[in-house]
The first five atom37 places (N, CA, C, CB, O) and aatype in JSON, in Angstrom:
{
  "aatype": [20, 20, 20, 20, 20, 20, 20, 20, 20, 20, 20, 20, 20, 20, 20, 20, 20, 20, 20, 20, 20, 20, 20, 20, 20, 20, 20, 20, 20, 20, 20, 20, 20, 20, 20, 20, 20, 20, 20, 20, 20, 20, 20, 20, 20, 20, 20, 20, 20, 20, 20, 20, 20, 20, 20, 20, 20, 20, 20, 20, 20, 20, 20, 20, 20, 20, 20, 20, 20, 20, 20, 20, 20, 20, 20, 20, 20, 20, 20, 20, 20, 20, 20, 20, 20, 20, 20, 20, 20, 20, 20, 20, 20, 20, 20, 20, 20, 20, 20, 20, 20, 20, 20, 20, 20, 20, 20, 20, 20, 20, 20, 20, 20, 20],
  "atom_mask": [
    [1, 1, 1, 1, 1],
    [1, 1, 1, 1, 1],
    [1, 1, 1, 1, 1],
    [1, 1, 1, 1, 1],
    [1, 1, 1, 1, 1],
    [1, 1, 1, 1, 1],
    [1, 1, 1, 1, 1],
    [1, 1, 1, 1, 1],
    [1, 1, 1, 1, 1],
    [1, 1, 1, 1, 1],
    [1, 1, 1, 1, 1],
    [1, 1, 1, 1, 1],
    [1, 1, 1, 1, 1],
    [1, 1, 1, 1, 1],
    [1, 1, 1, 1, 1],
    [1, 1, 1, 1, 1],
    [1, 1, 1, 1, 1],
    [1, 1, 1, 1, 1],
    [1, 1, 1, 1, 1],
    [1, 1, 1, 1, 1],
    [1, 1, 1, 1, 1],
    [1, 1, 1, 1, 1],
    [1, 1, 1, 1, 1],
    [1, 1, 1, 1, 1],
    [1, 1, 1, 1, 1],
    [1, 1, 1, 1, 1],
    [1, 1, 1, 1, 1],
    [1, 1, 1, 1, 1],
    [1, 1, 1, 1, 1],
    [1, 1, 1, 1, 1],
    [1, 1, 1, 1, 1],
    [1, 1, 1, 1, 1],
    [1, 1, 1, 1, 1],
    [1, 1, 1, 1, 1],
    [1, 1, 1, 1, 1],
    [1, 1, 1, 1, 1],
    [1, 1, 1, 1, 1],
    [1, 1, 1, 1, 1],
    [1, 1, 1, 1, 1],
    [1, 1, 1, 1, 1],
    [1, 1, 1, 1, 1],
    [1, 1, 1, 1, 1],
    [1, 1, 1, 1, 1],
    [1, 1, 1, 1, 1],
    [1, 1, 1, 1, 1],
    [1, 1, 1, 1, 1],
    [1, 1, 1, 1, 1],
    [1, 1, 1, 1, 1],
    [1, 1, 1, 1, 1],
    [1, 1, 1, 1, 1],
    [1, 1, 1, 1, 1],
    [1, 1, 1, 1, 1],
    [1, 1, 1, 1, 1],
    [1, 1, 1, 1, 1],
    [1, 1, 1, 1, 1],
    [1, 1, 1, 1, 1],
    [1, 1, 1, 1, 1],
    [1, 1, 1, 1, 1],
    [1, 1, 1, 1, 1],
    [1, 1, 1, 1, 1],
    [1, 1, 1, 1, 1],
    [1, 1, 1, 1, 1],
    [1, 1, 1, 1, 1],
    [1, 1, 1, 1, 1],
    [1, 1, 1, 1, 1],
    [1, 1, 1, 1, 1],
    [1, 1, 1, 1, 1],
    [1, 1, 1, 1, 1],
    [1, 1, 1, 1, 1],
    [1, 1, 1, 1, 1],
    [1, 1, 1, 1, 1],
    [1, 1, 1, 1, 1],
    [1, 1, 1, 1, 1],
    [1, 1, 1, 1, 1],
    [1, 1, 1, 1, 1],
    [1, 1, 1, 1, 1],
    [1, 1, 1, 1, 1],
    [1, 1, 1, 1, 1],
    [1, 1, 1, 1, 1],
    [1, 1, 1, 1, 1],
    [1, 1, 1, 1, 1],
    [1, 1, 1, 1, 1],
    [1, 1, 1, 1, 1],
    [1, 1, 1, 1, 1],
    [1, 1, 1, 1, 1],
    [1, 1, 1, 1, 1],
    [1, 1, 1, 1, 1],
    [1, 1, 1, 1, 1],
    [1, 1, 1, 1, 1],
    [1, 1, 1, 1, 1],
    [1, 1, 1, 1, 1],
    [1, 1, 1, 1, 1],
    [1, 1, 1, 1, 1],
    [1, 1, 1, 1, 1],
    [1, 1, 1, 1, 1],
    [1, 1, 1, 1, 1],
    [1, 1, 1, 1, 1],
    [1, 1, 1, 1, 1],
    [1, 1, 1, 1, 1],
    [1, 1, 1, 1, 1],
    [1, 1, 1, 1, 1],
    [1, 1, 1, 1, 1],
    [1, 1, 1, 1, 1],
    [1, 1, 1, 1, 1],
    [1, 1, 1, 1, 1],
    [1, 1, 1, 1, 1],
    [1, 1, 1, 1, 1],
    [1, 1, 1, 1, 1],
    [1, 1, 1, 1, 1],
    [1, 1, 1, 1, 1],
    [1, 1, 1, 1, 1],
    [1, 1, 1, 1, 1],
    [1, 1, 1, 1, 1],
    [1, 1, 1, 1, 1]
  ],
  "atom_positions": [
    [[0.86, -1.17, 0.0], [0.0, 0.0, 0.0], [0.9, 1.23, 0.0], [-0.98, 0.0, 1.23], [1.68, 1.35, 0.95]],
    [[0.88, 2.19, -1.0], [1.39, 3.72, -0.92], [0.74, 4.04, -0.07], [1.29, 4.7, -2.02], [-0.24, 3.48, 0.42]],
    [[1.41, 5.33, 0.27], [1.25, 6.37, 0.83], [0.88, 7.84, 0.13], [2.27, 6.36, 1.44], [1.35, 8.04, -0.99]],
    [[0.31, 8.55, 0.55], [-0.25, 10.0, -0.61], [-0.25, 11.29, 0.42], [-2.3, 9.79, -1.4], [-0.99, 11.18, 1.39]],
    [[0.28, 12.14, 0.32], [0.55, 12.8, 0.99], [-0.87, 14.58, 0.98], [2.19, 12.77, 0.55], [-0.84, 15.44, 0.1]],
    [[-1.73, 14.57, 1.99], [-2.94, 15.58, 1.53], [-2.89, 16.46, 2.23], [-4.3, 15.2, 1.54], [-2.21, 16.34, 3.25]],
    [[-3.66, 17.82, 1.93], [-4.01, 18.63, 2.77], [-5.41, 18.54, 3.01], [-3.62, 19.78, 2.44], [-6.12, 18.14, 2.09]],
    [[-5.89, 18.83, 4.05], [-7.62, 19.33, 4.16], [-7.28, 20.25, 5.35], [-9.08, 17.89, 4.6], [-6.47, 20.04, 6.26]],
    [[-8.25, 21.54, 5.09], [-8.16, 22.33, 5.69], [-6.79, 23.1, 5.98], [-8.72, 21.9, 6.46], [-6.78, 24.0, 6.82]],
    [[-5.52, 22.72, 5.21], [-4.59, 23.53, 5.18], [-3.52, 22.54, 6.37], [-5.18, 25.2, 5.56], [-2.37, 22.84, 6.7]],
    [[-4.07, 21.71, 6.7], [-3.03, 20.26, 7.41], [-2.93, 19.62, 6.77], [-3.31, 19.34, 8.47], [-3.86, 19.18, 6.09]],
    [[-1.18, 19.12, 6.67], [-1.52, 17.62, 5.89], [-1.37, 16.91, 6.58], [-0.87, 17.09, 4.8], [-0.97, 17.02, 7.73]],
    [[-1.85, 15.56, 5.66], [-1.83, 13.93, 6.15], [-1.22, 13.31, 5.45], [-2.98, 13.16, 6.24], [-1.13, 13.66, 4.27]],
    [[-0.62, 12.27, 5.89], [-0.14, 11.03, 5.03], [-0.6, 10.01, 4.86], [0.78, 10.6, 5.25], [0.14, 9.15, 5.33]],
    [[-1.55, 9.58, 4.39], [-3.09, 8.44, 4.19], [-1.79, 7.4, 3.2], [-5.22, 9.41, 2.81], [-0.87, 7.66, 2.42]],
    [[-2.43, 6.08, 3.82], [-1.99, 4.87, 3.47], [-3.49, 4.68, 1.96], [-1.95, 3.59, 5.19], [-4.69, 4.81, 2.22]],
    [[-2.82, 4.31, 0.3], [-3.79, 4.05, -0.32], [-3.57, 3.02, -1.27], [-4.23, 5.08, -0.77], [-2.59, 3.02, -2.02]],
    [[-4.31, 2.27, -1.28], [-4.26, 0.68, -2.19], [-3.73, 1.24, -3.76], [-6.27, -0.31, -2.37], [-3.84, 2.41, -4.15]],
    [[-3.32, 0.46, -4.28], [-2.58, 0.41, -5.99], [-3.96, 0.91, -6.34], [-1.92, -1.42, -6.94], [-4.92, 0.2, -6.07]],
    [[-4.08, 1.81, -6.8], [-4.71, 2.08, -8.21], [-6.38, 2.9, -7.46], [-4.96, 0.15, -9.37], [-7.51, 2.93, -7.97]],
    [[-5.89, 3.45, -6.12], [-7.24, 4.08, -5.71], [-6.91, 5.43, -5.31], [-8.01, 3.31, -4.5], [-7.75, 6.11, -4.71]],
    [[-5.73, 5.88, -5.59], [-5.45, 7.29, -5.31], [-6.45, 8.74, -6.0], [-3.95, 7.36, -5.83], [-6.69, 9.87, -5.58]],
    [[-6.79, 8.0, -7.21], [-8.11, 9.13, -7.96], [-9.44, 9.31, -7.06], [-8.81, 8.4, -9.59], [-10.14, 10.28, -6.76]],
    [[-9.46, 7.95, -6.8], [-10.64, 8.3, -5.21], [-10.82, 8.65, -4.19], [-11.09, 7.78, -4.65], [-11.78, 9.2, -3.65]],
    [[-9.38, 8.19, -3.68], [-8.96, 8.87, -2.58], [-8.63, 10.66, -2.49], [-7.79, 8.1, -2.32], [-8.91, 11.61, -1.76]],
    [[-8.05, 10.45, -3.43], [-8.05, 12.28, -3.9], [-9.41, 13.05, -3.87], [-7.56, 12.53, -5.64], [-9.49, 14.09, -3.22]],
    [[-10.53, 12.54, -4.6], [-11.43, 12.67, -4.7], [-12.19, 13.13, -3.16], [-11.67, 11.64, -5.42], [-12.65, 14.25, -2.9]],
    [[-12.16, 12.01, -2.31], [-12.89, 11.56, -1.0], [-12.11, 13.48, -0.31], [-12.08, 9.37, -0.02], [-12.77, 14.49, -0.08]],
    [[-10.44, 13.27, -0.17], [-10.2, 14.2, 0.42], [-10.33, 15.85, 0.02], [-9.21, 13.82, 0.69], [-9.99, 16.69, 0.85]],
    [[-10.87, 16.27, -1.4], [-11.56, 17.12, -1.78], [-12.9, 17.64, -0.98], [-11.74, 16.7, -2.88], [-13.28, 18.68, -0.43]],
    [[-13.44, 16.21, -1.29], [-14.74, 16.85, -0.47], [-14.71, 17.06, 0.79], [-15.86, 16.15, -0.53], [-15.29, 18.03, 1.26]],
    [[-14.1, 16.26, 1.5], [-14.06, 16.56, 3.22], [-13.34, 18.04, 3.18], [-12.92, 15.21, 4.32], [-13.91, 18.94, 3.8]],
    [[-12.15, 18.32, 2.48], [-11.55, 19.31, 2.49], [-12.63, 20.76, 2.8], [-10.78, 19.2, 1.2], [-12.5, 21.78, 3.47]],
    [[-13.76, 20.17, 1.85], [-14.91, 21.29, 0.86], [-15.27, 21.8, 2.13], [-16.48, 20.6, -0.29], [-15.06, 22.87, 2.69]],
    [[-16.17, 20.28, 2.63], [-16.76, 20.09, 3.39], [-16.78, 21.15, 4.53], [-16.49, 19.02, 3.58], [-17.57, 22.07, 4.74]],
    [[-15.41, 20.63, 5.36], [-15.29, 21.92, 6.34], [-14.62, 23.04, 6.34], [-14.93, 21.65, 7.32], [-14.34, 23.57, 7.42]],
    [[-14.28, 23.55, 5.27], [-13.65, 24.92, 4.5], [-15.36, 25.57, 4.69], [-12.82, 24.64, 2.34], [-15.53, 26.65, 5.25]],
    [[-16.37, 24.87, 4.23], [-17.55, 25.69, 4.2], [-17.59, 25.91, 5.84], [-18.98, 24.91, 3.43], [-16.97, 26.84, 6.35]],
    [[-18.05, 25.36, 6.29], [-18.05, 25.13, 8.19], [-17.24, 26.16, 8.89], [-17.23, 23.54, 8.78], [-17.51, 26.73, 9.95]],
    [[-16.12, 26.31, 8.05], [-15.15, 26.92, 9.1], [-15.78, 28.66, 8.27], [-12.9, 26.25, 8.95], [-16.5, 29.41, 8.93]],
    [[-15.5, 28.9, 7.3], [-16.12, 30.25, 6.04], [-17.31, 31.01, 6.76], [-16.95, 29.47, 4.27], [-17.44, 32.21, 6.98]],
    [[-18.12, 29.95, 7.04], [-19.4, 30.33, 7.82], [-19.28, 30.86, 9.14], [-20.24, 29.23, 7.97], [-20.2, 31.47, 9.69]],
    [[-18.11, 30.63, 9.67], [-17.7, 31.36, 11.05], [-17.99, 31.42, 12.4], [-17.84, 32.29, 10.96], [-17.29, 31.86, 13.32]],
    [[-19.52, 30.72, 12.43], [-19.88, 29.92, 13.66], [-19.33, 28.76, 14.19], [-20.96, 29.6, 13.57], [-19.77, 28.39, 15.28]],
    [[-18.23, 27.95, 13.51], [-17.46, 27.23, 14.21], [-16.17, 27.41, 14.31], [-17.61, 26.23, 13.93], [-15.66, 27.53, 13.2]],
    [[-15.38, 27.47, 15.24], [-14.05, 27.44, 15.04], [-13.11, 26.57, 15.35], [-13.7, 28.25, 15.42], [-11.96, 26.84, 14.99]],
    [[-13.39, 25.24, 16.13], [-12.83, 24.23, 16.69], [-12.33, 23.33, 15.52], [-13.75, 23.59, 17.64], [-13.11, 23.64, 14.62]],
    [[-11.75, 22.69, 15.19], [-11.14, 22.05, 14.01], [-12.16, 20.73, 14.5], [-9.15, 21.88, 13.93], [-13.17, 20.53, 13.83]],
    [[-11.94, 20.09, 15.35], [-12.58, 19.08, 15.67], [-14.02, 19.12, 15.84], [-12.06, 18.68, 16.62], [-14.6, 18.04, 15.95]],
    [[-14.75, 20.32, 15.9], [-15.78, 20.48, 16.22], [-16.76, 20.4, 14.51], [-15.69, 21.81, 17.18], [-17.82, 19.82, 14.27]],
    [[-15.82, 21.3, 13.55], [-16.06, 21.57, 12.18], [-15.7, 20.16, 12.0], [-15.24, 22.81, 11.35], [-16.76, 19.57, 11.79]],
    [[-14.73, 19.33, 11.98], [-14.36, 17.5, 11.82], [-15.97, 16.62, 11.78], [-13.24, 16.78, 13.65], [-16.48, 15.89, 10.94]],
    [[-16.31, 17.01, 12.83], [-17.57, 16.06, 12.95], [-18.3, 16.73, 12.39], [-18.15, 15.62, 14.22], [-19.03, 15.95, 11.78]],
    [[-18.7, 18.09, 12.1], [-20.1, 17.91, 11.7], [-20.13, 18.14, 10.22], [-21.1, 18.87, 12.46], [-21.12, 18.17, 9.5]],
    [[-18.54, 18.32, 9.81], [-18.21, 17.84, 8.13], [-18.83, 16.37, 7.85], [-16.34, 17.71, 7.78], [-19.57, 16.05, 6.93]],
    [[-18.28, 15.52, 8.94], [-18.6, 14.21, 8.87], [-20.08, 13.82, 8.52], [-18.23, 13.68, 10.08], [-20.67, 13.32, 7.56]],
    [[-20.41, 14.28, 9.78], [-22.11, 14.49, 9.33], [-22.7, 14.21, 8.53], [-22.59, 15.39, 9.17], [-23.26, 13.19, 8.14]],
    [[-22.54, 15.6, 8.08], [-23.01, 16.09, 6.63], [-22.88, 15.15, 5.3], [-22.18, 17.37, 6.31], [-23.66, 14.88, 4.39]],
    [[-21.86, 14.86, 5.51], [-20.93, 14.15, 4.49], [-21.97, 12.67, 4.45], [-18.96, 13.9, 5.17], [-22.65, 12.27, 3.5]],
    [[-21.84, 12.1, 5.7], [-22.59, 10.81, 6.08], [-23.95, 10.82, 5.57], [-22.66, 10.59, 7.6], [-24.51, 10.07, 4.78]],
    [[-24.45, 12.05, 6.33], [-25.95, 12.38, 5.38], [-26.5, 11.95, 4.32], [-26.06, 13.43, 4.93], [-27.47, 11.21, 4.21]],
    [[-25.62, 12.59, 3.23], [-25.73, 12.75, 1.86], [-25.39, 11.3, 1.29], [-24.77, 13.93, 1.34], [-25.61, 10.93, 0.14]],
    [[-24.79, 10.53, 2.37], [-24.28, 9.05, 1.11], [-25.88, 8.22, 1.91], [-21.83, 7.73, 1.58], [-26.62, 7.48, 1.26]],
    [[-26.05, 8.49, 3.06], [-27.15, 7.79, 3.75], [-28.58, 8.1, 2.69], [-27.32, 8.47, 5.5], [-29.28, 7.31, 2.05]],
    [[-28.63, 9.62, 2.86], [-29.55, 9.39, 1.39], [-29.52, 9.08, 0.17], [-29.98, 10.1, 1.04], [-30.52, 8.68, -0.42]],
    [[-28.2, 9.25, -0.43], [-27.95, 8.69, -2.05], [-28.24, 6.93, -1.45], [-25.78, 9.14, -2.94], [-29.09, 6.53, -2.24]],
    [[-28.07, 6.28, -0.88], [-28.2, 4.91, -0.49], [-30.29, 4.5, 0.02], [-26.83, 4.79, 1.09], [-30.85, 3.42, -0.18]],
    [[-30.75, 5.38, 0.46], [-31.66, 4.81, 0.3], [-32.54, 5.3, -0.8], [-32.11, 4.73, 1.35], [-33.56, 4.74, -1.18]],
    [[-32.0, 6.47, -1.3], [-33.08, 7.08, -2.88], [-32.49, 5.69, -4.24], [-32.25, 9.58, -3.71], [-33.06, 5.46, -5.31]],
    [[-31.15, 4.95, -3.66], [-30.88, 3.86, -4.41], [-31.76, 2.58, -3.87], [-29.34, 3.63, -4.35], [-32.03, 1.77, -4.76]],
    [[-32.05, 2.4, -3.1], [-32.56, 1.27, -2.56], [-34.17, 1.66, -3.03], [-32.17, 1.06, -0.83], [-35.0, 0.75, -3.0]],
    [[-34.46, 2.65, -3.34], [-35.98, 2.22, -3.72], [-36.55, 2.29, -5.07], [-36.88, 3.01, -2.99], [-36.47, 3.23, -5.87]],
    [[-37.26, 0.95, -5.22], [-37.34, 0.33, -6.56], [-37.83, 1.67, -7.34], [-38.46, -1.1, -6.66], [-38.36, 2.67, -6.85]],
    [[-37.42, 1.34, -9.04], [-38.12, 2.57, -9.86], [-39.24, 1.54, -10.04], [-37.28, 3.35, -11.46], [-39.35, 0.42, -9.54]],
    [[-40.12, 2.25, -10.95], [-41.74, 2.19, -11.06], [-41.06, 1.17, -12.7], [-43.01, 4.31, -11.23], [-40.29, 1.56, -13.58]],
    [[-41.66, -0.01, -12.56], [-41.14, -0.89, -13.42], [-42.85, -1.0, -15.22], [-40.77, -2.73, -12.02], [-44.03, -0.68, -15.26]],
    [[-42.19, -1.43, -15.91], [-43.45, -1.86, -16.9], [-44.15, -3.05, -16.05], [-42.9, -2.48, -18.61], [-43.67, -3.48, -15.01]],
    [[-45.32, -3.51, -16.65], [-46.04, -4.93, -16.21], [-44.73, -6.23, -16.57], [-47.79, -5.22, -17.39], [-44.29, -7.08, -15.79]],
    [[-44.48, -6.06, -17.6], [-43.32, -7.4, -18.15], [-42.24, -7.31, -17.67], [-42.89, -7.54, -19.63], [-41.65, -8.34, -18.0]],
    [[-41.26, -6.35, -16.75], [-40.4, -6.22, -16.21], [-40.61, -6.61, -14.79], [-40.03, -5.15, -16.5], [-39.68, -7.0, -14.08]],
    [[-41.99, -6.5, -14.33], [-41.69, -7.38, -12.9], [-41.49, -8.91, -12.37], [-42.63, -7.14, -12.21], [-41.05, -9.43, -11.35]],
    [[-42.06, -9.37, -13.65], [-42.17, -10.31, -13.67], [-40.42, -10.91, -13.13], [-42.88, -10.54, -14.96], [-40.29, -11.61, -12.13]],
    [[-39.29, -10.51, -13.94], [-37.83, -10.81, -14.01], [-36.9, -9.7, -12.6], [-37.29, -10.35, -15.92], [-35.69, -9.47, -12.62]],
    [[-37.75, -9.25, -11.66], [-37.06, -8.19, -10.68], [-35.96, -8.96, -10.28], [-37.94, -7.63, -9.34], [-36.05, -10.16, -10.05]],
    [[-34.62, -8.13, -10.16], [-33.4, -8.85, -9.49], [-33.39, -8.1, -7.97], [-31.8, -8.58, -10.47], [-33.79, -6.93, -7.91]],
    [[-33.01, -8.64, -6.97], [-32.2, -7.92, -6.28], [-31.16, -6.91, -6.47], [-31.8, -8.58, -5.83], [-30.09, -7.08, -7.06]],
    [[-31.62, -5.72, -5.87], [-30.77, -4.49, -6.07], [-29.5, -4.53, -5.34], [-31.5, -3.25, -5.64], [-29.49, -4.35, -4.12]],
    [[-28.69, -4.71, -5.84], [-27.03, -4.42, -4.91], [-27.3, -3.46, -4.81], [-25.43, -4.53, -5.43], [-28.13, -2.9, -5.53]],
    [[-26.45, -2.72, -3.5], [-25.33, -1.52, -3.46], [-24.72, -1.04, -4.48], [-24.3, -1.78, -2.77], [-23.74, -1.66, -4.87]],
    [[-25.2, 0.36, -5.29], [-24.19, 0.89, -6.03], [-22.43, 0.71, -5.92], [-24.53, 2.11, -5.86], [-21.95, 1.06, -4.84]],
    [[-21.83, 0.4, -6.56], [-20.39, 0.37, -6.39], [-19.62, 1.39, -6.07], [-19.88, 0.0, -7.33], [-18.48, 1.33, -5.62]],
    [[-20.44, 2.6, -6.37], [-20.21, 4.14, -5.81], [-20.16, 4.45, -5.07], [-20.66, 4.94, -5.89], [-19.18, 5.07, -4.68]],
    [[-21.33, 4.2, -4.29], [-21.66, 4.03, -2.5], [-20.54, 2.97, -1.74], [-23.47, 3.2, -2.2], [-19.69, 3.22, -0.9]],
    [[-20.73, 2.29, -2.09], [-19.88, 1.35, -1.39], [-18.42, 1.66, -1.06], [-19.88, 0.22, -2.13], [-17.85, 1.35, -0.01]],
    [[-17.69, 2.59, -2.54], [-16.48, 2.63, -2.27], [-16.69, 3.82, -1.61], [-15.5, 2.52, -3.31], [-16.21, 3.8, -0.47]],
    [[-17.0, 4.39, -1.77], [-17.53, 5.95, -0.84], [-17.4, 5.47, 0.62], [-19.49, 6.58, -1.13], [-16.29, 5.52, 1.15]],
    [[-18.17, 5.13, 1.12], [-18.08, 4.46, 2.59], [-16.7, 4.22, 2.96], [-18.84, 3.05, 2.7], [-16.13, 4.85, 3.85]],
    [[-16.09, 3.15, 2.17], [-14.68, 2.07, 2.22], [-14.1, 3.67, 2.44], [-14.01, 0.75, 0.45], [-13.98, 4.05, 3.6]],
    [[-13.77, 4.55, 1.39], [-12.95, 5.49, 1.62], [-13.44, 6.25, 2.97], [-12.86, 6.33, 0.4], [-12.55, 6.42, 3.81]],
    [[-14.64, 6.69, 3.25], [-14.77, 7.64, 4.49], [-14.39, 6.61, 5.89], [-16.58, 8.36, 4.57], [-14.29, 7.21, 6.96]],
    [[-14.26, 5.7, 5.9], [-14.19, 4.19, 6.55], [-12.36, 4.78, 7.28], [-14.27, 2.34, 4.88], [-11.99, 4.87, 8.45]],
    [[-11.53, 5.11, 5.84], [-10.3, 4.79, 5.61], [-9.63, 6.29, 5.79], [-10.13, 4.0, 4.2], [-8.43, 6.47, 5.97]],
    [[-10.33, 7.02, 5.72], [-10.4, 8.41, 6.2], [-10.38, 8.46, 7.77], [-11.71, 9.09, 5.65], [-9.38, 8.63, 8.46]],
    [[-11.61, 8.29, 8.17], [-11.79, 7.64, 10.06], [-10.51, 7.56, 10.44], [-12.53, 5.87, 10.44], [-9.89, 8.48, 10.96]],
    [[-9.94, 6.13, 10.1], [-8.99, 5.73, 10.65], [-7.81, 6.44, 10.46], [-8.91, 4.63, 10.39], [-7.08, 6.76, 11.41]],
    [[-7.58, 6.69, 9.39], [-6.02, 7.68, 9.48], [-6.44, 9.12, 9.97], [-5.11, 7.93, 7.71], [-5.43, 9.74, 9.66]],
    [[-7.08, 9.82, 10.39], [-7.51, 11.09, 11.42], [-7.66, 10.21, 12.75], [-9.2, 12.05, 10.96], [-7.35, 10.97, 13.67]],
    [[-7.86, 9.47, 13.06], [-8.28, 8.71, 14.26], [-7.02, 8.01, 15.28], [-9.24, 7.53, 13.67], [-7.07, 7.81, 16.49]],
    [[-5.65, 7.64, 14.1], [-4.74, 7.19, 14.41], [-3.95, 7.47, 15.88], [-4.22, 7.41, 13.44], [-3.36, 6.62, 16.54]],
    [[-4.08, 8.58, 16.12], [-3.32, 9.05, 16.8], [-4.52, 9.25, 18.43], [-2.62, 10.41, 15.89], [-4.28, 9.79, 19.51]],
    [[-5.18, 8.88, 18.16], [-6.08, 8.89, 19.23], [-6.36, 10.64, 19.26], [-5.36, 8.1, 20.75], [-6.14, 11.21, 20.34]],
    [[-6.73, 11.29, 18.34], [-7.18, 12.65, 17.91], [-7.54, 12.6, 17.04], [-6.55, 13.59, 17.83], [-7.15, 11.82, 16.18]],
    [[-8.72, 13.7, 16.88], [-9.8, 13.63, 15.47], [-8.67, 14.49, 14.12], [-11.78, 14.89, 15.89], [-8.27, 14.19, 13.0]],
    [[-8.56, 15.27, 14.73], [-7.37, 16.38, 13.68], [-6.29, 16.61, 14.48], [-7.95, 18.1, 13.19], [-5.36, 17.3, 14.07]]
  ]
}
């Protein structure tokens, strides 16, 4: 596993990332970056750790609803129900999670959020 070296919020990290997932990972740390750049902009928070979680939140929110607006069936023809599959987990969602999962843990490492 590399290593990738990020900023969010103007700290960096050194996140451990599997062969060939650094575009996502890049990705993942954009948005958290976004995330509490807005939080902190807005000026009612100033705690790094305080803006940490409720980036998290937010963040969690939004995949909690992209996951269940995925989980509910579309409105099918008569001849298409007949053949309904089980809906997986988008592969989107999933790695989404894996990365905020993998995020957790390397902010978490040190027994401190930031």
């Amino acid at each position: 596993m590399k290593q990738i070296e990020v900023q969010i919020m103007g700290q960096s990290y050194l996140l451990g990332c599997p062969e060939g997932g650094e575009p996502q990972l890049r990705e993942a740390v954009e948005r958290v970056d976004a995330a509490m750049c807005k939080i902190r902009d807005a000026g009612k928070v100033k705690a790094r750790d305080r803006i940490a979680v409720l980036a998290s939140l937010n963040l969690a929110f939004d995949l909690v609803q992209r996951e269940a607006t995925a989980a509910e069936p579309a409105p099918q023809p008569e001849a298409a129900k007949a053949v309904e599959a089980t809906p997986d987990a988008s592969a989107e969602d999933e790695h989404a999670a894996q990365l905020i999962q993998r995020l957790d843990q390397a902010l978490t490492g040190d027994g401190h959020l930031l």
